[in-house]
Every structure is written in structure tokens, then in C-alpha cells.
FILUM-928819 format. One line per 10 residues: number of its first residue (from 0); their letters; for each residue z negated, y negated, x negated of C-alpha. Coordinates in Angstrom, 1 decimal, always signed. Layout:
<recs>
NUM	A	Z,Y,X ~ ...
</recs>
This chain:
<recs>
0	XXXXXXXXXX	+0.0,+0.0,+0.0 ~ -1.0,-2.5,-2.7 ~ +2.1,-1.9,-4.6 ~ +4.3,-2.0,-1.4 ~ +2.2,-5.6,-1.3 ~ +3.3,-6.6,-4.7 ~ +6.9,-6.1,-4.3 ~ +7.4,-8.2,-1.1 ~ +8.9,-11.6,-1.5 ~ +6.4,-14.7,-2.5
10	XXXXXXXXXX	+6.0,-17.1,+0.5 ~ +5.3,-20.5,-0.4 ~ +3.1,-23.0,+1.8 ~ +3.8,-26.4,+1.8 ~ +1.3,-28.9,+0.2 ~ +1.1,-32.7,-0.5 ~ +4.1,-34.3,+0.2 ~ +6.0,-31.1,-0.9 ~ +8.1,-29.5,+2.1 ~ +8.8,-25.4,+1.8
20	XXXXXXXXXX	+12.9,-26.5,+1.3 ~ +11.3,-28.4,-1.9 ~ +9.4,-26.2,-2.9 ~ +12.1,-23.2,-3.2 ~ +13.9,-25.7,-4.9 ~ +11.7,-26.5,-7.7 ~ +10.7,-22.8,-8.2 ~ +14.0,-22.2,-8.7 ~ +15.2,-25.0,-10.8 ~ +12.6,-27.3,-12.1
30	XXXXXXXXXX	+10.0,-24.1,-12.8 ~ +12.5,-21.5,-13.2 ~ +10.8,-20.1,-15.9 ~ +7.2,-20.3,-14.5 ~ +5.1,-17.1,-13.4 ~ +3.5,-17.6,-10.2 ~ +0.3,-18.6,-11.1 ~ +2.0,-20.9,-13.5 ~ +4.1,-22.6,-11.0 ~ +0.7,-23.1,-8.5
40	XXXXXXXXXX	-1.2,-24.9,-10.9 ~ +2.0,-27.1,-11.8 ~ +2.5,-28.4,-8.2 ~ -1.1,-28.5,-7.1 ~ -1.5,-30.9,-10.7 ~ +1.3,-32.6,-9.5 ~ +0.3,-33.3,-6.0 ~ -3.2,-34.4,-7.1 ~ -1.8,-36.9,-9.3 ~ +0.8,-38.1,-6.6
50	XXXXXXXXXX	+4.1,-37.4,-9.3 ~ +7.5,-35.9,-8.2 ~ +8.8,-33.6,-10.7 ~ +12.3,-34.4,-8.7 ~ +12.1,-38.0,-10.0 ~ +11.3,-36.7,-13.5 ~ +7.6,-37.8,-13.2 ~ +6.3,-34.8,-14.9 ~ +7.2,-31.1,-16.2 ~ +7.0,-27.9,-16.5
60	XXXXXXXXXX	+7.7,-26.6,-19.9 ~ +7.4,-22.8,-20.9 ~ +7.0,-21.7,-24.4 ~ +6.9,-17.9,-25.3 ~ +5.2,-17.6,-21.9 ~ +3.0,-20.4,-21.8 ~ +2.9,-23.3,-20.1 ~ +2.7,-26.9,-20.9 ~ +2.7,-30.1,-18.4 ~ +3.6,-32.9,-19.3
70	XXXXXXXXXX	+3.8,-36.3,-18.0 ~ +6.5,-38.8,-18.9 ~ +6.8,-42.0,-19.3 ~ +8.0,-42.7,-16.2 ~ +5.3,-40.5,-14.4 ~ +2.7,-43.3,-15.9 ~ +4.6,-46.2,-15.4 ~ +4.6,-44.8,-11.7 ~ +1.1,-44.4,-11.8 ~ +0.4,-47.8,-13.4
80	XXXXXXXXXX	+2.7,-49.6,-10.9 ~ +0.5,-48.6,-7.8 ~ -3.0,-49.8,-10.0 ~ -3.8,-53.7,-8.8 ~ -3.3,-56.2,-11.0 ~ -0.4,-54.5,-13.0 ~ +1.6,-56.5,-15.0 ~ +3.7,-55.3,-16.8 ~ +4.0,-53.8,-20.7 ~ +5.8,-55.2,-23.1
90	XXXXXXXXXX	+6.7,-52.9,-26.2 ~ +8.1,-53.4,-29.5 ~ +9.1,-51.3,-33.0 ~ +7.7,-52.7,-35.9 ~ +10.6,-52.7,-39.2 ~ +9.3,-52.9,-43.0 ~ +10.4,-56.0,-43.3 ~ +9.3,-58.0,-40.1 ~ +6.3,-60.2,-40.3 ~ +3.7,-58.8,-38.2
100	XXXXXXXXXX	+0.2,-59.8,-37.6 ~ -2.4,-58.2,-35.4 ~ -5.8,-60.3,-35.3 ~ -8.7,-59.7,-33.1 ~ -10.2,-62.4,-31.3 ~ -12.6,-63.6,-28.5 ~ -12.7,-65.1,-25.6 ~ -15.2,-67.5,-25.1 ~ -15.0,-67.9,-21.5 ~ -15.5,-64.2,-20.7
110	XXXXXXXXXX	-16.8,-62.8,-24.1 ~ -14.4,-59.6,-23.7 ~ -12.3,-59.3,-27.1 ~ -8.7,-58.9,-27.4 ~ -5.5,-58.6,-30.0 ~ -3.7,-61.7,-30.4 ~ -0.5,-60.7,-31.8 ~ +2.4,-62.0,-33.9 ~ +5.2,-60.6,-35.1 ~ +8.8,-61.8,-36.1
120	XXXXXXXXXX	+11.6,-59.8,-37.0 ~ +14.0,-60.4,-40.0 ~ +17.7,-60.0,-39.9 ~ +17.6,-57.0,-42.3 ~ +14.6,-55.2,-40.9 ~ +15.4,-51.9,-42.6 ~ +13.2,-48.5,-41.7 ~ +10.8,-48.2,-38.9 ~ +7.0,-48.5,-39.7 ~ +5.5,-48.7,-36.5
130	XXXXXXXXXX	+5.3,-49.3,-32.9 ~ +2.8,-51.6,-30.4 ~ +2.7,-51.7,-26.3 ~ +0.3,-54.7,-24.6 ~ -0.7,-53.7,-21.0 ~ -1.0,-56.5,-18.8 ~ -3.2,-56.4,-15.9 ~ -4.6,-59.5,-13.5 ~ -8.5,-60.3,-14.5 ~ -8.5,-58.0,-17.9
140	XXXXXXXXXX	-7.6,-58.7,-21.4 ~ -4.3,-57.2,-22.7 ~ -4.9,-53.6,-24.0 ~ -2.9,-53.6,-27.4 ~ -1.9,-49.9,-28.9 ~ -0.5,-49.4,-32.0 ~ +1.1,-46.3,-34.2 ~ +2.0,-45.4,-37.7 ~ +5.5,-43.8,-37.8 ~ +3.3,-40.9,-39.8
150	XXXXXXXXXX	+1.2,-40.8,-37.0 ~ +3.9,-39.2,-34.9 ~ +6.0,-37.7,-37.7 ~ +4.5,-34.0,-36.7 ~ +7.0,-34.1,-33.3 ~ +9.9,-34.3,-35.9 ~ +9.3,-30.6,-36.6 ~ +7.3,-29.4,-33.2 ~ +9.1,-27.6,-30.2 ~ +10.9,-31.2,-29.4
160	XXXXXXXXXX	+11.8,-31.6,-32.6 ~ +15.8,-31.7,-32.1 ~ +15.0,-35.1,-29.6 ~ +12.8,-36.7,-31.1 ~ +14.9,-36.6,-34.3 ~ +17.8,-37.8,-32.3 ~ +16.3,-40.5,-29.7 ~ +13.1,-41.2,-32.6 ~ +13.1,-44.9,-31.6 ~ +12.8,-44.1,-28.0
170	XXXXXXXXXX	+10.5,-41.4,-28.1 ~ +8.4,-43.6,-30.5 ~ +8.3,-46.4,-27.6 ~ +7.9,-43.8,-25.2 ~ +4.4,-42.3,-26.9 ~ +3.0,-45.7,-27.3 ~ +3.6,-47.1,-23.9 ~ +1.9,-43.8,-22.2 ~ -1.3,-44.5,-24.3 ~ -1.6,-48.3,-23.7
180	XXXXXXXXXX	-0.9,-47.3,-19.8 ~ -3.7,-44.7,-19.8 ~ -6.0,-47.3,-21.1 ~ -5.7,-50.4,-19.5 ~ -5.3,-49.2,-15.7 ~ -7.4,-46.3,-15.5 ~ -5.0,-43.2,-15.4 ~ -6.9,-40.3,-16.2 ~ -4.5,-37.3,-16.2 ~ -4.6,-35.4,-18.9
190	XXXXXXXXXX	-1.6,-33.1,-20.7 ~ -1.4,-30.1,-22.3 ~ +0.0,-30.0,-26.0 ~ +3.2,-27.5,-26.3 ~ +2.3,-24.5,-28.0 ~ +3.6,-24.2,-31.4 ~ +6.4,-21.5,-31.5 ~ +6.0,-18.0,-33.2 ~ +9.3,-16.8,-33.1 ~ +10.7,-14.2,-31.1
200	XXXXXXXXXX	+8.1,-13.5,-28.4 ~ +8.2,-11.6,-25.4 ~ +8.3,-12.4,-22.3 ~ +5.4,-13.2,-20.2 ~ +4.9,-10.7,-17.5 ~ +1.9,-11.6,-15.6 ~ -0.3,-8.1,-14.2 ~ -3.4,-7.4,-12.6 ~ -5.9,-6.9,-14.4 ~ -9.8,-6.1,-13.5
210	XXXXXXXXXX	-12.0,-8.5,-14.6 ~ -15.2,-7.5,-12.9 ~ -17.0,-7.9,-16.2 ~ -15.7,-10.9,-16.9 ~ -16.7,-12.5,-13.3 ~ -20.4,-11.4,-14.4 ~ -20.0,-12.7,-17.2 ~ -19.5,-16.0,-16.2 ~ -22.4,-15.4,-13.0 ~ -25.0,-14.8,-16.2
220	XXXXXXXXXX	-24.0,-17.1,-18.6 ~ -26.6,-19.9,-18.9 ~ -24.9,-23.5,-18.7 ~ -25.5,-24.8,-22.4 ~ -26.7,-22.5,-25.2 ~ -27.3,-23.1,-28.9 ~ -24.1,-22.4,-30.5 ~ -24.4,-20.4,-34.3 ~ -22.5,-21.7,-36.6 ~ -20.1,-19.2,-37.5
230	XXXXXXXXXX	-19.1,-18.5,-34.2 ~ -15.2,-19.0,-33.9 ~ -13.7,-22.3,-32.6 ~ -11.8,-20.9,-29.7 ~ -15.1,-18.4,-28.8 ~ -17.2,-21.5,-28.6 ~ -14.6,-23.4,-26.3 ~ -14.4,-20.4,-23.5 ~ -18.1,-20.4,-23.9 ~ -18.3,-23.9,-22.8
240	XXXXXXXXXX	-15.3,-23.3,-20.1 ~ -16.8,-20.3,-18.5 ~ -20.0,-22.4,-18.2 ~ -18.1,-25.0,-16.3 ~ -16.7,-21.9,-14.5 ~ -19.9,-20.7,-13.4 ~ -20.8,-24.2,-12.0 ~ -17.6,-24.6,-9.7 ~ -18.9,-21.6,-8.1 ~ -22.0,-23.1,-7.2
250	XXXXXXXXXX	-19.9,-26.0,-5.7 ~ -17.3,-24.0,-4.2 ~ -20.1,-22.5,-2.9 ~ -18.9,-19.0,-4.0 ~ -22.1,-17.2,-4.5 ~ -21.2,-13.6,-3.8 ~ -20.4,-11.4,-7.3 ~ -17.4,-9.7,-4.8 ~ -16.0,-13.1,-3.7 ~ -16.3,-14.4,-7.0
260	XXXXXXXXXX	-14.5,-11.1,-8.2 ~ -11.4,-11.7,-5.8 ~ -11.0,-15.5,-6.1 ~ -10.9,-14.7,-10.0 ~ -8.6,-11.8,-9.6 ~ -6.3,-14.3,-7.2 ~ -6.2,-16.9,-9.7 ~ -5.7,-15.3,-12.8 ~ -3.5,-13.0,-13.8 ~ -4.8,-12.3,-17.8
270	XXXXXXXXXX	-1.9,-10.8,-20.5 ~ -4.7,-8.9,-22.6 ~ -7.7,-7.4,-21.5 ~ -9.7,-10.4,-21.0 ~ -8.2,-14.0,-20.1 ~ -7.6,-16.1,-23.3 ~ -9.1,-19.8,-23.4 ~ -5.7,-21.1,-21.6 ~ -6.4,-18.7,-18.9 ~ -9.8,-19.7,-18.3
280	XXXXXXXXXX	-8.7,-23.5,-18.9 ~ -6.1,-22.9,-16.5 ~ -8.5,-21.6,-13.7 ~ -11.2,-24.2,-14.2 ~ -8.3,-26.8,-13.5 ~ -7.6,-24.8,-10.0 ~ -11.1,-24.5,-8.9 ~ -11.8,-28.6,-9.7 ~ -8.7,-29.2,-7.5 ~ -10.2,-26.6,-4.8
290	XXXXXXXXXX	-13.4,-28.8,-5.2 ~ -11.7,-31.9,-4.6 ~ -9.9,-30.6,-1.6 ~ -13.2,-29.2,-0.2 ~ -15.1,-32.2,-0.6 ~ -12.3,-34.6,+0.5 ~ -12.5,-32.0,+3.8 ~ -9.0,-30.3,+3.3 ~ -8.2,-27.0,+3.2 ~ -8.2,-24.4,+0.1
300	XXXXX	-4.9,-22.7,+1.0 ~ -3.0,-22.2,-2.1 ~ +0.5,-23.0,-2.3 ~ +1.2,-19.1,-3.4 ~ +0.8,-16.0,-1.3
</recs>
């Protein structure tokens, strides 16, 4: 029975602003390459943040099986648009041999501290050196965000390299705008990094796995615990996310070891015997969205069946 289960089509439920017809669309197009639970978490982290991967707001980028979202530039120039007060940002490369000047000051009527910049460009300016976005906003001081060329020289050889080597200049304005956004009009949406590549890897083909110790696991695990110091990096980190885990439960108000069990088992779909620390990442993210919609009194229906 559970197999016969398994092989029957997916059915997708609308969500957001997101019709069925849309959402066939981008699970075929945009997301082609997306398991199911990777294609859930993309639209529901695109609904919350109100982007439209249609209008090239934000993406869904697979890597050896994994899965990185990412917002562009437009996607935060969306989101900055609909802030009050939004002004505008002004953005600029900075050549070797342009004068350029950034000095702190004060001002003395609010006390709030701000970049006063100059910079003039020469008619040879030769090799980029640098890049700088101001933020405007209506009642707040200019938010001013600058970059080294070196400080962005690792995309020349990451996944994106072949773009970034082509549009550089672009890209470069592109990275520093995003940050200055973030900043000045409170857009707190975060992005995964690519994974590196490895090479040839196989495909990702998501199974069932049982995870009943796991789920206990997380129902035992104190909150905080002193953390030795040779413990691994990534051990420490799904520590700390399984402990976040275990208090989304509360709030979810999942209290049942069964029903913790299945909503786990619904949610995650591990390649190994135990989830990795994107796995549980990926699940935390799900269950803070499920707490947002309970709270906010909507439904917990997930967009995948």
C-alpha cells in the first residue's frame, strides 16, 4: 500500500499568491531540478518573503543535489521599494586611479554618524579597485557599503565563476547594492552559499528513511550544553540546530514522540542514515515558517502532498 502511495503523482496545493497552474509551472521550469522537499521549502521561502521567482526575484539553484536560494538584486530592490522612506541607491566602481575619499562624520543635530563621500574619476581610470552603494531612506542617515575587489575575488573561481568573470563589473555592483539594501531598510532574509563542487556526483535521490532515534534525539537534548573543544565544527552546529529543533516543537505544540516522528519523517527526506546539518537546517527553516503561519492563525497545509 505505502509503495502504491509513493508512486502516485504529487499534487500540489496552492499557497501565497501562488495558483496550482503556477505552481506546475515553476516545478517544471524554474525548479526543475528540485526534489520535493527541496521545491517546498523554495516556494514557502518565497511566499514568506513576498518574491516571484517568475519575475527573477529569487532562485533555485541545485548543486550535486543540494540546494541553494538565492536572492537577486532585484528581489531586494523589490523588497526595499515597499520599505517607507526609500529613496533610492546610488552605486559606483571605484578605478586605481580615481580620487576617492570616504570620511566619517557627525551630525550634530541628530548625533547619528554617517559617510560623507567623495570621489572623482579620472579619464584614464585603469583596473577596478573597489565598489560603494549609499542607501537613502526619509528620516535616517545614508547607509554607505564598500568592497575590495579581493573581497569578492573567491566568485571568480566558485560555481558562478564563468559570469562573474564575464559580467565582473556588474556582479560587483550587484553584491554591494544587496548589502547596503539589507542594512538600511531592514530586509532580513537570509541566503544560502552555493556548495562548492566535488566533481562528478550523483544524483540526489531523496528516500525514506527512519529516523525514530533521531526525533528522540532532538525530544532529550537539553537547549544549550557546554560544548568540548574538540568537538567538530559541523557536530557542534546540528547540536545547536537540533536544539532550536526541539523548541519549535514546543511551539508548534508538537509534544507527542509519534507526532514528532511523522512530521520529521514528512519533512525530511535524509541521503545517509541520519540527516546532515543542511537537512536539519533545512527543517528548522520549515517548522519557523509553520510557526509563523500558526501564530499569524493560518493553516499548516504544505504545498506538497
Amino acid at each position: 500500500m505505502a509503495a502504491q502511495q509513493q508512486s502516485t503523482s504529487v499534487q500540489l496545493q496552492a499557497i501565497g499568491n501562488f495558483t496550482i497552474e503556477e505552481l506546475q509551472t515553476m516545478k517544471h521550469t524554474l525548479a526543475k531540478d528540485a526534489s520535493i522537499d527541496q521545491f517546498n521549502l523554495f516556494v514557502r521561502t518565497a511566499a514568506a518573503a513576498g518574491l516571484n521567482p517568475f519575475l527573477n526575484h529569487i532562485y533555485c539553484i541545485i548543486y550535486g543535489g543540494k540546494m541553494s536560494i538565492q536572492i537577486s538584486v532585484e528581489g531586494i530592490t523589490f523588497l526595499a521599494k515597499r520599505v517607507e522612506g526609500y529613496q533610492g541607491i546610488d552605486v559606483q566602481l571605484v578605478y586605481e586611479g580615481d580620487e576617492f575619499k570616504a570620511k566619517r562624520v557627525r551630525d550634530e543635530s541628530t548625533g547619528r554618524y554617517y559617510w560623507d563621500v567623495e570621489h572623482e574619476m579620472t579619464a584614464n581610470p585603469g583596473k577596478v579597485i573597489g565598489c560603494y552603494a549609499l542607501a537613502y531612506r526619509d528620516g535616517f542617515s545614508p547607509v554607505y557599503e564598500y568592497l575590495k575587489v579581493d573581497e569578492v575575488d573567491h566568485h571568480l573561481s566558485g560555481n558562478n565563476a564563468a559570469n562573474w568573470k564575464k559580467y565582473f563589473n556588474d556582479f560587483f555592483k550587484k553584491t554591494v547594492v544587496k548589502r547596503a539594501a539589507k542594512r538600511q531598510y531592514g530586509i532580513e532574509i537570509s541566503e544560502d552559499e552555493a556548495p562548492a563542487s566535488s566533481g562528478d556526483v550523483q544524483a540526489y535521490e531523496p528516500r525514506r528513511v527512519d529516523i525514530t532515534d533521531e526525533a528522540n534525539a532532538v525530544q532529550s537534548e537539553p537547549a544549550a550544553t557546554p560544548e568540548k573543544t574538540q568537538e567538530d565544527k559541523e557536530a557542534k552546529e546540528i547540536k545547536a540546530v537540533r536544539a532550536k529543533i526541539s523548541t519549535a516543537f514546543k511551539k508548534l505544540g508538537i509534544t507527542d514522540d509519534n507526532e514528532k516522528i511523522k512530521y520529521m519523517n514528512d519533512n525530511i527526506t535524509p541521503k545517509g542514515d541520519s540527516p546532515s546539518l543542511q537537512e536539519w537546517k533545512a527543517l528548522l527553516k520549515v517548522m519557523e515558517m509553520d510557526i509563523e503561519e500558526k501564530e499569524s492563525g493560518g493553516e499548516l497545509d504544505p504545498i506538497l502532498v
